[in-house]
C-alpha positions in Angstrom: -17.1 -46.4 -1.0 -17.9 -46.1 2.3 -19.9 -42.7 2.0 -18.5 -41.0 4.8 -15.0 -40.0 5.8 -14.2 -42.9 7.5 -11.6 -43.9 10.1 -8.7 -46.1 9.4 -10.4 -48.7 11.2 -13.7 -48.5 9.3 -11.3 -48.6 6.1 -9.9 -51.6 7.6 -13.0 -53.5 8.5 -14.6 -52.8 4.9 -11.8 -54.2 3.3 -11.7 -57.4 6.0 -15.5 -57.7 5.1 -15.4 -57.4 1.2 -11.3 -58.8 1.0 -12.7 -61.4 -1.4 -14.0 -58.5 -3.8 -10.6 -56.1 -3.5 -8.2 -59.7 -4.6 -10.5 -60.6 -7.6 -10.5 -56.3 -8.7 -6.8 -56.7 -8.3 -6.2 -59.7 -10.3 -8.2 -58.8 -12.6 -7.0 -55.2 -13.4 -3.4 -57.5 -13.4 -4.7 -59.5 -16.3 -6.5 -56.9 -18.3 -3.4 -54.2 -18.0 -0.9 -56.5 -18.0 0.8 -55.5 -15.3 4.4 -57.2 -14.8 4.7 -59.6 -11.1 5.9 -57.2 -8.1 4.6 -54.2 -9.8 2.2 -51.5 -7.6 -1.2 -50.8 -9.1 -4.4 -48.6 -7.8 -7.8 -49.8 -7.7 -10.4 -47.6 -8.0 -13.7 -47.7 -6.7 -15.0 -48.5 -9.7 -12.9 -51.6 -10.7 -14.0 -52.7 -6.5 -17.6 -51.9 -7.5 -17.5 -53.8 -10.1 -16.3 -57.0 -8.4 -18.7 -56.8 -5.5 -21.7 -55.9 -8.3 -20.7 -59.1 -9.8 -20.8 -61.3 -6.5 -24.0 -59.8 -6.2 -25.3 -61.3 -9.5 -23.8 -64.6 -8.8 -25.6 -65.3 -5.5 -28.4 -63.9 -7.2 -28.0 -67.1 -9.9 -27.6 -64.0 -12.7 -24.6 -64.2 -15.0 -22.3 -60.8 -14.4 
């Protein structure tokens, strides 16, 4: 996503930056897959993507 190899700190600062975006991919891939409590998942960069594409149309007044 970031469009470099990036360093575990760059990693770490995107995810600090867009943290509201990687919690509402995560719940959302919960609810769709029905994925049991204390289970492990993977989010793509797609199902991120799609989050922060969303918050995008939201500030922009557009529905998602």
């Amino acid at each position: 996503m970031l469009g470099t190899d990036p360093t575990p700190d760059a990693c770490l600062g995107y995810f600090c930056q867009f943290e509201e975006a990687f919690r509402a991919a995560a719940r959302a891939k919960i609810l769709r897959k029905r994925i049991p409590v204390a289970t492990n998942l993977h989010l793509t960069s797609r199902d991120i993507a799609r989050k922060l594409l969303e918050a995008e149309q939201i500030e922009r007044g557009e529905r998602p």
